[in-house]
N, CA and C of each residue as an Amber inpcrd file, in Angstrom:
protein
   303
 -15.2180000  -3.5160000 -80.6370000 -16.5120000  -3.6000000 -79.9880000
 -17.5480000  -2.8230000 -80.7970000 -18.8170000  -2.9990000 -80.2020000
 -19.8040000  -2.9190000 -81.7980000 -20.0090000  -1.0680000 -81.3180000
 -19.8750000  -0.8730000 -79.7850000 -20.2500000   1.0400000 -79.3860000
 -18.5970000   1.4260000 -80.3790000 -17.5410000   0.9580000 -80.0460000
 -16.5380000   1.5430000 -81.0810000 -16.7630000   1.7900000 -82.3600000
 -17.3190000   0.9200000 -83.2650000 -17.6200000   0.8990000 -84.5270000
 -18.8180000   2.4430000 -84.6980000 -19.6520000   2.0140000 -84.0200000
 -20.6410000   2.9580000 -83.4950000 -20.4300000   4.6250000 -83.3060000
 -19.1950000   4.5320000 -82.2560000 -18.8730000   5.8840000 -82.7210000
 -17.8890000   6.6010000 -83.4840000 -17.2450000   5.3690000 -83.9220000
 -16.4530000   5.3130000 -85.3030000 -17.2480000   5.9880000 -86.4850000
 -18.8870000   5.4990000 -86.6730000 -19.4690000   5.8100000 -87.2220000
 -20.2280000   7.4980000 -87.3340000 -20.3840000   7.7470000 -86.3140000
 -20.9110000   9.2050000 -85.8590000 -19.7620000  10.2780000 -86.1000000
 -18.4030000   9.8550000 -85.7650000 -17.6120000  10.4120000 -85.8360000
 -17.1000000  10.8170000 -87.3360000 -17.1320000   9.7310000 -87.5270000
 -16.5320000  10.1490000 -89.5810000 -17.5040000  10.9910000 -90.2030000
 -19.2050000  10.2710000 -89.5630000 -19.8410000  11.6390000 -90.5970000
 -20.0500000  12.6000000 -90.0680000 -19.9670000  12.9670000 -89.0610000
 -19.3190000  14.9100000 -88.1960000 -18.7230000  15.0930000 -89.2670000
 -17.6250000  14.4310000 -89.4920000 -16.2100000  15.0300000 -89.6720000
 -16.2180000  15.1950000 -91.5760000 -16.8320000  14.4540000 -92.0710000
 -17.4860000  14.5820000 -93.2730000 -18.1870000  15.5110000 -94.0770000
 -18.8120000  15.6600000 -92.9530000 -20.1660000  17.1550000 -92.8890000
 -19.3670000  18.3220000 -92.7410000 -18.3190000  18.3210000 -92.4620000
 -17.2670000  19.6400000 -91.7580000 -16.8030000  20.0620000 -93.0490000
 -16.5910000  21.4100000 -93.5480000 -15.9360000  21.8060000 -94.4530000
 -14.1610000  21.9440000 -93.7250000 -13.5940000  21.5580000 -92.9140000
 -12.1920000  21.7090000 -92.8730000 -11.5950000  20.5050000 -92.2150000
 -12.3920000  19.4190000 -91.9290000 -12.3560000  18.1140000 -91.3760000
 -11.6110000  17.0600000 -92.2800000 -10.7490000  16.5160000 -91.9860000
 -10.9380000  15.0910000 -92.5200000 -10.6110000  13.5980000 -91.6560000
 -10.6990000  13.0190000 -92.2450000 -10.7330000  11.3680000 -91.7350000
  -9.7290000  10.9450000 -92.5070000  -8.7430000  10.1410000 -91.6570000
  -7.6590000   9.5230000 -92.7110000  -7.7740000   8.0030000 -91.7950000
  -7.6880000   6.9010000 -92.9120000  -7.9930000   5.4450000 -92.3160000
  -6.8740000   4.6780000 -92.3700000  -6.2830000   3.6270000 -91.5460000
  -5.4320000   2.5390000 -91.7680000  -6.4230000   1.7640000 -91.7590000
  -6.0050000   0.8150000 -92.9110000  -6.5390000  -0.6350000 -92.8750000
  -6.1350000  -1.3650000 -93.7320000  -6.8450000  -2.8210000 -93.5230000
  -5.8310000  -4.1470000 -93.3940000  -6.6940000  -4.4370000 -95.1350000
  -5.9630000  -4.2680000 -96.3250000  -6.2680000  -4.7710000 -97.4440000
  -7.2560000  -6.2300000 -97.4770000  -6.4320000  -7.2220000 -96.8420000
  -6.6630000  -8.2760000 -96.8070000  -8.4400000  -8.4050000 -96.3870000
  -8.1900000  -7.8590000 -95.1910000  -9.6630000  -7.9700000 -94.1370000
 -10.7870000  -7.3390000 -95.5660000 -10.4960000  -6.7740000 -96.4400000
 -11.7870000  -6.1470000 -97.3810000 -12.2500000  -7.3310000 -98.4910000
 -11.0660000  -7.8000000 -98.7230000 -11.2870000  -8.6860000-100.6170000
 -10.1290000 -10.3950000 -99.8290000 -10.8980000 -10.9960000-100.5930000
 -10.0130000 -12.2840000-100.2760000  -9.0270000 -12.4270000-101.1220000
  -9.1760000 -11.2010000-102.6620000  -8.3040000 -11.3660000-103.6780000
  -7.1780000 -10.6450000-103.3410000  -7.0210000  -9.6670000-102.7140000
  -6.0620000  -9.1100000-102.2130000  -5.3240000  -9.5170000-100.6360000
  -3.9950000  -9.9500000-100.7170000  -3.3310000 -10.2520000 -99.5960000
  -2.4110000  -9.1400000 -98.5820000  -2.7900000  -7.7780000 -99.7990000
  -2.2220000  -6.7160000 -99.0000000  -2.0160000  -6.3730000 -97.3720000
  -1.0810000  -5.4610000 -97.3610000  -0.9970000  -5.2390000 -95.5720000
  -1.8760000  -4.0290000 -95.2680000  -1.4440000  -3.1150000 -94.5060000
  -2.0410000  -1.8980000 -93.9280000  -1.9250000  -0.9490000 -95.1180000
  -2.8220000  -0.2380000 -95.1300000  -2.6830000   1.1560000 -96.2420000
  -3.8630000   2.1170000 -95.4270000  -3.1450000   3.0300000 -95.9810000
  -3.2480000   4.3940000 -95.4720000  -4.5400000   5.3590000 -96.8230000
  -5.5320000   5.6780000 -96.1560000  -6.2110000   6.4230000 -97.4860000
  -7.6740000   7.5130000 -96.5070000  -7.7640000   8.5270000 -97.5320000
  -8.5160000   9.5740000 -96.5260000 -10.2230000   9.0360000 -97.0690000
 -11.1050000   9.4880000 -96.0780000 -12.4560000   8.8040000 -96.6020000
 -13.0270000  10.4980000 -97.0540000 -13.8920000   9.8080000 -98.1870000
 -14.5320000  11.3800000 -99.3190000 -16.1120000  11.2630000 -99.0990000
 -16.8400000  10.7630000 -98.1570000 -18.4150000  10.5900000 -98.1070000
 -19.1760000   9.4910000 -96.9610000 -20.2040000   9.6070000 -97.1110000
 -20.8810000   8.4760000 -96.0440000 -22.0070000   8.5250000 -97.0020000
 -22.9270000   7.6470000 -96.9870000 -23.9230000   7.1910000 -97.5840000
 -25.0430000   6.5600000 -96.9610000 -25.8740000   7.7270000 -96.4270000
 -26.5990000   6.5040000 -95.0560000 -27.6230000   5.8100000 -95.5150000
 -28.6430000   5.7840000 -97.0160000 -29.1140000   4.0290000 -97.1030000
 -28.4060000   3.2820000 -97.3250000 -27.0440000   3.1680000 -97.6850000
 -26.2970000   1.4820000 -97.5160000 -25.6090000   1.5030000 -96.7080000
 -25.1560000   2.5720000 -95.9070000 -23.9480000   2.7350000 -94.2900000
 -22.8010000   2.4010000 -94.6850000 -22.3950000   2.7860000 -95.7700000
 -21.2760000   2.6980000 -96.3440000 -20.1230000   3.9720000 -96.2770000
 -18.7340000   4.3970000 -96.7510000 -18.2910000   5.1370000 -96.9990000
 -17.3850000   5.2180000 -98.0350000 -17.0400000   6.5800000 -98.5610000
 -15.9350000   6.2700000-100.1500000 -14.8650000   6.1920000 -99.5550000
 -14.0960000   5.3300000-100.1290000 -12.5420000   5.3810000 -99.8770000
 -11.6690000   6.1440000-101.0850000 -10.8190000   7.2900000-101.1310000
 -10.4430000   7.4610000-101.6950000  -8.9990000   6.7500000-101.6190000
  -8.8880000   5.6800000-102.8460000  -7.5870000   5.4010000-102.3710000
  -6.6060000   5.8780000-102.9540000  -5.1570000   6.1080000-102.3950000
  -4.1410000   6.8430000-102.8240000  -3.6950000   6.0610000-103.4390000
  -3.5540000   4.8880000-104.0330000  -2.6370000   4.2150000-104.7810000
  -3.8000000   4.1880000-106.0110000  -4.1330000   5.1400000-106.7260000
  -4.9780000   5.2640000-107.6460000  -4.5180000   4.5200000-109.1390000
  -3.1810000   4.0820000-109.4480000  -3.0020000   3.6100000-110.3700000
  -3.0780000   2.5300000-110.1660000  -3.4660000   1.2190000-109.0460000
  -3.9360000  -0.0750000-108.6220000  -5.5010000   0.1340000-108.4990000
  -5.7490000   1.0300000-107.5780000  -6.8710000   0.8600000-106.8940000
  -7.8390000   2.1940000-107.1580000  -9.4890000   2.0450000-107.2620000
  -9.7580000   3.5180000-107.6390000 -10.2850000   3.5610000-106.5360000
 -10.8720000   4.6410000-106.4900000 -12.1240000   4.6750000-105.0280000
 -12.9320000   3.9360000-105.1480000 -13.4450000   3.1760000-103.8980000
 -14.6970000   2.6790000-103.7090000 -15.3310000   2.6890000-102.4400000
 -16.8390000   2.0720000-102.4770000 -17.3850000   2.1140000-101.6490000
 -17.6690000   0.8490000-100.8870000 -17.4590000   1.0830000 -99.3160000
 -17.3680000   0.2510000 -98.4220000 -18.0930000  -0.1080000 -97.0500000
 -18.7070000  -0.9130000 -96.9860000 -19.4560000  -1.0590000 -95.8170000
 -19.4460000  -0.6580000 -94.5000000 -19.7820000   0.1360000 -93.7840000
 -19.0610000   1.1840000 -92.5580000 -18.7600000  -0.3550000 -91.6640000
 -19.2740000  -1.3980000 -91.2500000 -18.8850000  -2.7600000 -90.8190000
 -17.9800000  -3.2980000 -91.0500000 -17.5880000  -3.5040000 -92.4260000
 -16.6370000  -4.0270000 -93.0170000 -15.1820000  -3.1440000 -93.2450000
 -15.8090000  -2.0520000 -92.8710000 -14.4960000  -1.1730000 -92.8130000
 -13.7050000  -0.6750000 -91.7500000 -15.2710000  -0.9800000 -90.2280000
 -14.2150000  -1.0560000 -89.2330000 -13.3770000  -1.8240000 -88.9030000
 -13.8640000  -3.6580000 -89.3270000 -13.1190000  -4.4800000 -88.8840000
 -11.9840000  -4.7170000 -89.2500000 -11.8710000  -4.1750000 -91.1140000
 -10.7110000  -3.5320000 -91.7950000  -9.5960000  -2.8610000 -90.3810000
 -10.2010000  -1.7570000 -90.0920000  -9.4830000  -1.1750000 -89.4520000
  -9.3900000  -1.0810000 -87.8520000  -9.6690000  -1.9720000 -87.4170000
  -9.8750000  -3.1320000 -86.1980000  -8.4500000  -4.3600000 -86.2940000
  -7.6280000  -4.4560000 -87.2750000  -6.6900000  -5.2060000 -87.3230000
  -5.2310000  -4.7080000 -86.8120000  -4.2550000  -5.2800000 -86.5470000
  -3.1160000  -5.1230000 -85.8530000  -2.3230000  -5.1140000 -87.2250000
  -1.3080000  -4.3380000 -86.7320000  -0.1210000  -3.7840000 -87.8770000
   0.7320000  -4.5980000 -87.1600000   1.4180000  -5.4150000 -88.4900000
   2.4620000  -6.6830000 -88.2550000   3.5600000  -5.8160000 -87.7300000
   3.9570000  -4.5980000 -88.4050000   5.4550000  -3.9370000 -88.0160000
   5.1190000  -3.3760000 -86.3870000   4.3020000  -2.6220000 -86.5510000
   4.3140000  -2.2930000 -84.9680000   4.0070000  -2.5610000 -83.8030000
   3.1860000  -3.6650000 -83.8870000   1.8900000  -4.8490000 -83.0430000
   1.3140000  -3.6780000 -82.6010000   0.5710000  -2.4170000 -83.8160000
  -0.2710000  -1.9220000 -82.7860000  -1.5050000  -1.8010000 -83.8520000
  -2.5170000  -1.6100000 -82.8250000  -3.9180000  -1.8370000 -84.0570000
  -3.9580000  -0.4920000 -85.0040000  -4.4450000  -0.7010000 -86.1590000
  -5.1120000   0.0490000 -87.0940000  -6.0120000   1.3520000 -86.5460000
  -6.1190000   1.9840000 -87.1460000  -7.5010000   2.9620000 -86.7610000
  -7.8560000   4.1530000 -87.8710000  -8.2900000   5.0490000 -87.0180000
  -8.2410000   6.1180000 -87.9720000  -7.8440000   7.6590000 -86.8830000
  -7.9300000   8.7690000 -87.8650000  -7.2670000   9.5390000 -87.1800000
  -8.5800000  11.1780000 -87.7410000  -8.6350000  12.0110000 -87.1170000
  -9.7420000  13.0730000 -87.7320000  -8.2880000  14.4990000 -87.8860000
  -8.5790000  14.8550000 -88.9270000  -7.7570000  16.4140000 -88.7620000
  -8.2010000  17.5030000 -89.3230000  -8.1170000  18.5940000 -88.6280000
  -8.4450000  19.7480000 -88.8030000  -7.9580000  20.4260000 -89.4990000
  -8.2560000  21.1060000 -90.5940000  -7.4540000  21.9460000 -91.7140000
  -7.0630000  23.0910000 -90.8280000  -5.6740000  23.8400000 -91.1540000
  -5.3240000  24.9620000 -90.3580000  -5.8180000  25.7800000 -91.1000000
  -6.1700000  26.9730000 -90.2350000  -7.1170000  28.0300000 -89.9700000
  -6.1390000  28.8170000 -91.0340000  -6.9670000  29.8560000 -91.8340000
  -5.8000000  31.1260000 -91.9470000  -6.5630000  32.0900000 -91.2020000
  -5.0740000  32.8830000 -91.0260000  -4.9100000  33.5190000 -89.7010000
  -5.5720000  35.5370000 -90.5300000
């Protein structure tokens, strides 16, 4: 739904802006490039960019894929897709760096 995406959106760049924050994304390869038929992958986001509403993907499979930048739209619907192994949808997840004590 477009308020999900929405605060999908607010949420990543909090969490962006945070020096101990991060954002880690599932999403559906396929749903980004028609050239790629990939499944779900896993990768943490490094920025937001608010004149194009985009964000960096850093991707972990860096010897295929480098980072790029992705349409905050196109990246929810990315991650708006259902995982074949588990029938459960995609998303993302925010985590907090542990504190030292």
């Amino acid at each position: 739904a477009v308020e999900d995406a929405a605060r999908f959106r607010e949420t990543a760049k909090a969490a962006l802006g945070a020096r101990d924050r991060f954002v880690l994304i599932n999403f559906s390869r396929g749903t980004m490039s028609d050239d790629d038929q990939g499944g779900g992958h896993f990768s943490p986001l490094a920025a937001y960019h608010e004149e194009t509403d985009s964000f960096l993907v850093m991707d972990v499979a860096r010897y295929k894929y480098p980072p790029f930048w992705v349409d905050a739209d196109l990246l929810w619907r990315a991650m708006a897709t259902t995982d074949t192994v588990s029938e459960r949808h995609r998303g993302y997840i925010v985590i907090d760096a542990p504190r030292a004590h």
